[in-house]
Every structure is written in structure tokens, then in C-alpha cells.
N, CA and C atoms as an extended XYZ file, in Angstrom:
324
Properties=species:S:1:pos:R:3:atomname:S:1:resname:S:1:resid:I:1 pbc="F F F"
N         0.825       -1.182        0.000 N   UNK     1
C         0.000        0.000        0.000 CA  UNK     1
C         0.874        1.252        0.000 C   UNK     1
N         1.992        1.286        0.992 N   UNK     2
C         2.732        2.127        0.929 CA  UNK     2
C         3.308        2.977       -0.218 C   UNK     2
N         3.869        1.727       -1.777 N   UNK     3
C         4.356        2.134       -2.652 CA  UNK     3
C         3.305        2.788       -3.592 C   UNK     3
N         1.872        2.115       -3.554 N   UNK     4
C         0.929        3.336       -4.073 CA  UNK     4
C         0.684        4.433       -3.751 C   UNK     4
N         0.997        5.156       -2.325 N   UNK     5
C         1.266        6.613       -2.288 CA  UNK     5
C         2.185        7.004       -2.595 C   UNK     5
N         3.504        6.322       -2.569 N   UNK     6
C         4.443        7.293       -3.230 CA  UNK     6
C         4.682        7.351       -4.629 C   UNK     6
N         3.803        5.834       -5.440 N   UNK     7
C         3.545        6.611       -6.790 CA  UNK     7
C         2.880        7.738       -7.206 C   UNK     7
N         1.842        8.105       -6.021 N   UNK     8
C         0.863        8.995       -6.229 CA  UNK     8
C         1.606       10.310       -5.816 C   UNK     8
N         2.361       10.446       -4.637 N   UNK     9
C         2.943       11.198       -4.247 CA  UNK     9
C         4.030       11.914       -5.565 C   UNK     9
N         4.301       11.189       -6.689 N   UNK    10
C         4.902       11.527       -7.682 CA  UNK    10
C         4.338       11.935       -8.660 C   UNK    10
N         3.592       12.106       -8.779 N   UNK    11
C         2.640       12.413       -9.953 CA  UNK    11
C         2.443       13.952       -9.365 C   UNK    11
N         2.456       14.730       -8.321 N   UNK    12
C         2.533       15.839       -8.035 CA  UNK    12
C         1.225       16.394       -7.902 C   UNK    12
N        -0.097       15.070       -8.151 N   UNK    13
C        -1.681       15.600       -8.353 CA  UNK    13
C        -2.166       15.430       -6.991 C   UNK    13
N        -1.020       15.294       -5.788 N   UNK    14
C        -1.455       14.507       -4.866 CA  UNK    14
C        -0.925       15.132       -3.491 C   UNK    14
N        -1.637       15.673       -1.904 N   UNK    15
C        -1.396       16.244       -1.436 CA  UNK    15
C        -1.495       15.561       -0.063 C   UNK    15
N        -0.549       15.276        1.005 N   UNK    16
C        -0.681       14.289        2.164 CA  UNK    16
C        -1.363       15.641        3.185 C   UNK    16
N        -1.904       14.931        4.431 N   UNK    17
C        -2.544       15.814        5.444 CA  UNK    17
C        -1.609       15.362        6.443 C   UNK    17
N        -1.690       16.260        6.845 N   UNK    18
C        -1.059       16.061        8.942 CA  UNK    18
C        -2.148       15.528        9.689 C   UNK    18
N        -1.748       14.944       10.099 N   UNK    19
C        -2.495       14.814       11.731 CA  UNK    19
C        -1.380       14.668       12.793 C   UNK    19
N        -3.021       14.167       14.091 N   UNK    20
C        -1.140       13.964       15.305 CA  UNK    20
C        -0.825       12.413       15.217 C   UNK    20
N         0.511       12.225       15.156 N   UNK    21
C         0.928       11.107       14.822 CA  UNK    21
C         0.456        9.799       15.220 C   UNK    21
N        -0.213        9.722       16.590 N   UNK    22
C        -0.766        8.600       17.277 CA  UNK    22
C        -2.328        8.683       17.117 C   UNK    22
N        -3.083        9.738       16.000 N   UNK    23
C        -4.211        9.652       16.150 CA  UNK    23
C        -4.954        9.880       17.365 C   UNK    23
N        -4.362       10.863       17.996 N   UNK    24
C        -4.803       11.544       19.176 CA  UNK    24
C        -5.987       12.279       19.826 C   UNK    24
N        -6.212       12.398       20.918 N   UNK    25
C        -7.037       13.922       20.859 CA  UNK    25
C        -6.142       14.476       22.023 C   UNK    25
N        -4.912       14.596       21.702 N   UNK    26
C        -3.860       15.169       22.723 CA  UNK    26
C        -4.145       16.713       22.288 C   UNK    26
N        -5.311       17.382       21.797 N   UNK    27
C        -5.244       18.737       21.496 CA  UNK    27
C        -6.035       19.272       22.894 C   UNK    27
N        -6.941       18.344       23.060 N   UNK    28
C        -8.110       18.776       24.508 CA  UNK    28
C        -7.078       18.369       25.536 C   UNK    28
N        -6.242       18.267       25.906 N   UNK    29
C        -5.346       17.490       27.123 CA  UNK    29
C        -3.865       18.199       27.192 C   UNK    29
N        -2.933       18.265       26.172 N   UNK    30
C        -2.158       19.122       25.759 CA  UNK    30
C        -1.644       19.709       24.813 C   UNK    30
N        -1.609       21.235       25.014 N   UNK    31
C        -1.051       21.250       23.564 CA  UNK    31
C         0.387       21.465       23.646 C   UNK    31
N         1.527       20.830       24.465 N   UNK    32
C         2.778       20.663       23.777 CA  UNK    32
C         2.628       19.355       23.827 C   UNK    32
N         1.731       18.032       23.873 N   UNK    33
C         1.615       17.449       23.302 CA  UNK    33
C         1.620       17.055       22.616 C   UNK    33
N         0.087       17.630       21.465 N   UNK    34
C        -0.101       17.732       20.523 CA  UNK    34
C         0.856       18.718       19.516 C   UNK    34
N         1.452       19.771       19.361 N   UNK    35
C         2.518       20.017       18.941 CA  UNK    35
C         3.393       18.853       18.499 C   UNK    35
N         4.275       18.163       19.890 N   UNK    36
C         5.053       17.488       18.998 CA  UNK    36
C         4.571       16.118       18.732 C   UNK    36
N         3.352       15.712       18.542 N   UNK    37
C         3.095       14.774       17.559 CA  UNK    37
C         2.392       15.126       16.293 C   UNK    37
N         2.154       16.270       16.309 N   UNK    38
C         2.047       17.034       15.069 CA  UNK    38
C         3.172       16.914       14.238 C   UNK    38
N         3.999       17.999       14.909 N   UNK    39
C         5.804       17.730       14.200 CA  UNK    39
C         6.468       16.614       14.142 C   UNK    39
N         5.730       15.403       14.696 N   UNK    40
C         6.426       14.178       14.597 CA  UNK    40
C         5.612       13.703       13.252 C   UNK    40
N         4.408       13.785       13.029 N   UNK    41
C         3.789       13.045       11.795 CA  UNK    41
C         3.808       13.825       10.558 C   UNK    41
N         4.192       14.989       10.906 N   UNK    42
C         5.045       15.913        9.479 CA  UNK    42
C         5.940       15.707        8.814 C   UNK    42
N         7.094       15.201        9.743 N   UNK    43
C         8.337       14.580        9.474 CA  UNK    43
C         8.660       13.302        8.572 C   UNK    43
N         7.301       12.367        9.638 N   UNK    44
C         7.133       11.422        8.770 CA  UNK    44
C         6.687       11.262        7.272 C   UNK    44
N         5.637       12.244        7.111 N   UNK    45
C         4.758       12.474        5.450 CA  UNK    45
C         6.158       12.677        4.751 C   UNK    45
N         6.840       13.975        5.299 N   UNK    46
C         7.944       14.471        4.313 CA  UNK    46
C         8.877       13.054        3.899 C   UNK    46
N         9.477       12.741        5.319 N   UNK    47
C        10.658       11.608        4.971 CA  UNK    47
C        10.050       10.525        4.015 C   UNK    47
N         8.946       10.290        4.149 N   UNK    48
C         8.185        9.002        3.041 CA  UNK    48
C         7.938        9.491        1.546 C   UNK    48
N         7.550       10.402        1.827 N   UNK    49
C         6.719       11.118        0.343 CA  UNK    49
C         7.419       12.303       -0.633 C   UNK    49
N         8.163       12.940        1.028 N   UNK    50
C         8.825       14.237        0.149 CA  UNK    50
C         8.373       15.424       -0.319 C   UNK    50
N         6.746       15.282        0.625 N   UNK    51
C         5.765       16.477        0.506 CA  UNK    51
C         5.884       16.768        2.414 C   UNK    51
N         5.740       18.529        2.340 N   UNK    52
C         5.693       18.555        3.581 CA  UNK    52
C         3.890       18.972        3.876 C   UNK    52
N         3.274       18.426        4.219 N   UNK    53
C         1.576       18.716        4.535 CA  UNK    53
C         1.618       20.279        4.848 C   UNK    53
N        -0.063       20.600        3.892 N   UNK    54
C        -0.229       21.898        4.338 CA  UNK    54
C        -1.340       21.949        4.815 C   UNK    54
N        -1.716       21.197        4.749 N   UNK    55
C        -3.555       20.909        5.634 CA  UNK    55
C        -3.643       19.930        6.734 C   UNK    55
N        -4.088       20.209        8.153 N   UNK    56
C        -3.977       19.538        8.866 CA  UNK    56
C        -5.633       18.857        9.357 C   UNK    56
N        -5.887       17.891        9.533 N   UNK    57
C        -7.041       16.927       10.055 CA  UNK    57
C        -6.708       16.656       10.974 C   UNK    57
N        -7.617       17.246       12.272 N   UNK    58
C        -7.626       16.642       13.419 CA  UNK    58
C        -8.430       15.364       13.802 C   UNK    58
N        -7.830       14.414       14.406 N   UNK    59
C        -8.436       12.882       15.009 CA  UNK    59
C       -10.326       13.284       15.576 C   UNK    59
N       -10.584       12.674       14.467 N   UNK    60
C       -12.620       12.415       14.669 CA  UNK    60
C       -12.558       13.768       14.168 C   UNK    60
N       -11.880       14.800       13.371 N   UNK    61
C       -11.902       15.938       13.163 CA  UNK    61
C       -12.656       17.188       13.674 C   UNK    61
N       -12.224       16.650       15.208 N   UNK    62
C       -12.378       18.021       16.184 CA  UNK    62
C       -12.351       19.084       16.064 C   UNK    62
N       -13.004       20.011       16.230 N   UNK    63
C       -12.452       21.534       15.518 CA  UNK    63
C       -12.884       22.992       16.971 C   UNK    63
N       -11.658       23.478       17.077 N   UNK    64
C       -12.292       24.755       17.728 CA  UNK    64
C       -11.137       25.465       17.603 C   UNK    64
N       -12.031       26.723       17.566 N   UNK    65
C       -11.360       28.312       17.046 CA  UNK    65
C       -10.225       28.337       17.410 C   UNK    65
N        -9.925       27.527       18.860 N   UNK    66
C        -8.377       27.758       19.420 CA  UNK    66
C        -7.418       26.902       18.782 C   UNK    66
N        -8.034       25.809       18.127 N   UNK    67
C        -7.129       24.858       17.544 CA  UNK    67
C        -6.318       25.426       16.052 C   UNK    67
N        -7.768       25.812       15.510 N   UNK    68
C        -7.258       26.933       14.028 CA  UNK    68
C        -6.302       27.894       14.242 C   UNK    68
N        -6.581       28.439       15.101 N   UNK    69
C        -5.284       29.640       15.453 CA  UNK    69
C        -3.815       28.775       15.909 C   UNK    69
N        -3.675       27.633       16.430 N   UNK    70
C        -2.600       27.121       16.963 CA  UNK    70
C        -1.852       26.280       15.854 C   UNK    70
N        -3.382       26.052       14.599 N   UNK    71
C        -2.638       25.221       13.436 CA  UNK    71
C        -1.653       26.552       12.563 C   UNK    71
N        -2.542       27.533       12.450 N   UNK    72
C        -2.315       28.386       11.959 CA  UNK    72
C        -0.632       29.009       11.949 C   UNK    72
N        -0.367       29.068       13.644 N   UNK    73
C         1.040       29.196       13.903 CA  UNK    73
C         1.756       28.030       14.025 C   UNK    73
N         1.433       26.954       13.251 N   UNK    74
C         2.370       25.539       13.105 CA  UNK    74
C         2.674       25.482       11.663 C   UNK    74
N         1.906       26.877       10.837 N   UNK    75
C         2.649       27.459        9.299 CA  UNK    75
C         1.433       26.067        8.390 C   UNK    75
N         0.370       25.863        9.200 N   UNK    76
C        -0.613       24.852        8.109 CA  UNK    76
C        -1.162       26.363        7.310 C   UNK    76
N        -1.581       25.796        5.910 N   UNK    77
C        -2.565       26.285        5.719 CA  UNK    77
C        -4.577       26.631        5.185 C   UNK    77
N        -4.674       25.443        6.179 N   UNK    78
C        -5.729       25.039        5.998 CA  UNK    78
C        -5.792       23.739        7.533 C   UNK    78
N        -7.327       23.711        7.098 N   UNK    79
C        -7.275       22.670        8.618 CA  UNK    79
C        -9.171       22.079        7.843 C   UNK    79
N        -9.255       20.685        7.901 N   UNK    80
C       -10.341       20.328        7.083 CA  UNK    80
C       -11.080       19.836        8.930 C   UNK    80
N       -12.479       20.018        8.527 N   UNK    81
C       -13.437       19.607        9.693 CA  UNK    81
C       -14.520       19.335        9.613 C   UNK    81
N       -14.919       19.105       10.646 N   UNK    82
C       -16.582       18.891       10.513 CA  UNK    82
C       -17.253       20.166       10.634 C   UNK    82
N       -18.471       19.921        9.852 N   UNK    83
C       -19.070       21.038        9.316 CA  UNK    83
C       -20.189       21.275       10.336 C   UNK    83
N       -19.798       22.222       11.277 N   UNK    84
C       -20.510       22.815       12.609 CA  UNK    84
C       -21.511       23.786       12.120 C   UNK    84
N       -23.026       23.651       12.563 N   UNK    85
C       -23.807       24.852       12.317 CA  UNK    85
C       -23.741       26.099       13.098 C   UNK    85
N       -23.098       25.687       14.033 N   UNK    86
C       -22.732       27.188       15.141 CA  UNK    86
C       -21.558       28.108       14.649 C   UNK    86
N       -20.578       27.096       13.899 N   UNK    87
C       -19.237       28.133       13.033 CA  UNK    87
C       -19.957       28.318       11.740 C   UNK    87
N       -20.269       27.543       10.893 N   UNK    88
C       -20.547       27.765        9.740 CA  UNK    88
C       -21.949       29.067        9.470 C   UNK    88
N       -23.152       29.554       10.673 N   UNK    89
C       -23.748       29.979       10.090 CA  UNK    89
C       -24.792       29.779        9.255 C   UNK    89
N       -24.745       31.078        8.180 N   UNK    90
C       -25.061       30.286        6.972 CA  UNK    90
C       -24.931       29.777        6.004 C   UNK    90
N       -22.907       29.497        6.320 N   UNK    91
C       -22.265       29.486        4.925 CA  UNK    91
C       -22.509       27.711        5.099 C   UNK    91
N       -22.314       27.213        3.321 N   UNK    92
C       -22.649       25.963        3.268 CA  UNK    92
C       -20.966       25.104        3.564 C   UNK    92
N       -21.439       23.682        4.034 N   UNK    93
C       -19.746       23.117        4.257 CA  UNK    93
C       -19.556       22.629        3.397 C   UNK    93
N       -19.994       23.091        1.789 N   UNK    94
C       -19.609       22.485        0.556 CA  UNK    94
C       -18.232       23.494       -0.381 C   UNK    94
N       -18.138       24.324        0.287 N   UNK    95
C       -16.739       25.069       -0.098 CA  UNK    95
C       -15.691       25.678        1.452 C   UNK    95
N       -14.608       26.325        0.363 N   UNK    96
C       -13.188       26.549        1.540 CA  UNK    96
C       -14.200       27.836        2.604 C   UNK    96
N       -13.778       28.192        3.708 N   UNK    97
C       -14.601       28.819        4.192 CA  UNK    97
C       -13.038       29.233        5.694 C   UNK    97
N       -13.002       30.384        5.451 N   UNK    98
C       -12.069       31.241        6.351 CA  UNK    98
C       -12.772       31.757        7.407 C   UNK    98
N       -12.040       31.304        8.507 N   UNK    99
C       -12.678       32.278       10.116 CA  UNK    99
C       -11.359       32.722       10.615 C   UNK    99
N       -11.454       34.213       10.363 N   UNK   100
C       -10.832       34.473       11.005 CA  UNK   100
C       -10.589       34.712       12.791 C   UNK   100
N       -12.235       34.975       12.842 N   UNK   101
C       -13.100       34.888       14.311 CA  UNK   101
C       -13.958       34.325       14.722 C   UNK   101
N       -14.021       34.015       15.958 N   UNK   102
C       -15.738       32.852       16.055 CA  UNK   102
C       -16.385       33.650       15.549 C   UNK   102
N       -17.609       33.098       14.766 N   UNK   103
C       -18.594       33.926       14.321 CA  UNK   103
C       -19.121       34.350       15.375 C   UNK   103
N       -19.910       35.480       15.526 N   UNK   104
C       -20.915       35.916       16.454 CA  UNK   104
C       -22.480       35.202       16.767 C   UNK   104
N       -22.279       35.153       18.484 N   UNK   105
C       -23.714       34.691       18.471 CA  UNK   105
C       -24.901       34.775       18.198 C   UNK   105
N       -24.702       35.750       17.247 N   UNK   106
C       -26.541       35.899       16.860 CA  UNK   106
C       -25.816       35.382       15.303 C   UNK   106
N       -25.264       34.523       14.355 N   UNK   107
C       -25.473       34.060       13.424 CA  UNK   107
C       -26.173       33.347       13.090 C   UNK   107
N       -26.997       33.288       11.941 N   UNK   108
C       -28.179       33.191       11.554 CA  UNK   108
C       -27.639       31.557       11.099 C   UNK   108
């Protein structure tokens, strides 16, 4: 299985994700935890593939505002999740969608 990602990984049509290396939820518990098993399963994508991930998936793809900001300064750019009606609003979770801030509580 292995050597089919790195054929794919060669073809250049093809983009690996981060997560934390043990499939964690070391983000609710710690985050220099989670940090360095972040930077540990980065290492790994690169050393295998030779791509360094720019999108990170968190384990059961957990998501909160504090996590985006912490991926954010780990130089990701992007972070894929579950599609929350309290962040999302009224935007649909069928495109890219930027927060820079929790949305506000009266979003519709």
C-alpha cells in the first residue's frame, strides 16, 4: 500500500494531510503534546513522500477556534473539519470557508 502513495505522491496531483501522529485527541489534554506529535507526523509524510503537509485533520476531526489559530502558527494552511452549524452559520460546508473569528452569536 505504501508504494501506491508514493507513486501517487509523484505524480505531483497529490497532497498528504497532517495529523497527530498517534491519532490523538492530545489537542483537549495538551497542547505541547499535541505540537510534537504534530511535528512528529510531518516529518514522517515528508521523509516518506517528500511532501511537507499543508492541511492539517484533526483525530474524529475536532475543531475549535483555538485549535485553528494554533494550526495556523504551526505554518498549516488550511485545517479540514466537521461542518458545525454554530461556526458555519449560513455558509454551506460544501466550499473553503475562512474564520478568522468565532462567528458571532446571533449568526443566523
Amino acid at each position: 500500500m505504501l508504494n501506491s502513495f508514493l507513486q501517487l505522491s509523484k505524480t505531483g496531483c497529490v497532497e498528504f494531510l497532517s495529523e497527530t501522529y498517534y491519532h490523538s485527541l492530545s489537542f483537549l489534554y495538551s497542547a505541547d503534546e499535541f505540537i510534537r506529535q504534530v511535528d512528529m507526523h510531518r516529518k514522517m509524510v515528508k521523509r516518506l513522500t517528500g511532501q511537507t503537509p499543508k492541511v492539517f485533520r484533526n483525530t474524529e476531526l475536532v475543531y475549535d477556534i483555538s485549535l485553528a489559530t494554533l494550526i495556523r502558527t504551526l505554518g498549516f494552511k488550511g485545517i479540514i473539519c466537521e461542518g458545525v452549524d454554530k461556526l458555519l452559520g449560513y455558509r454551506s460546508p460544501n466550499f473553503y470557508i475562512t474564520l478568522l473569528e468565532p462567528p458571532s452569536s446571533n449568526a443566523c
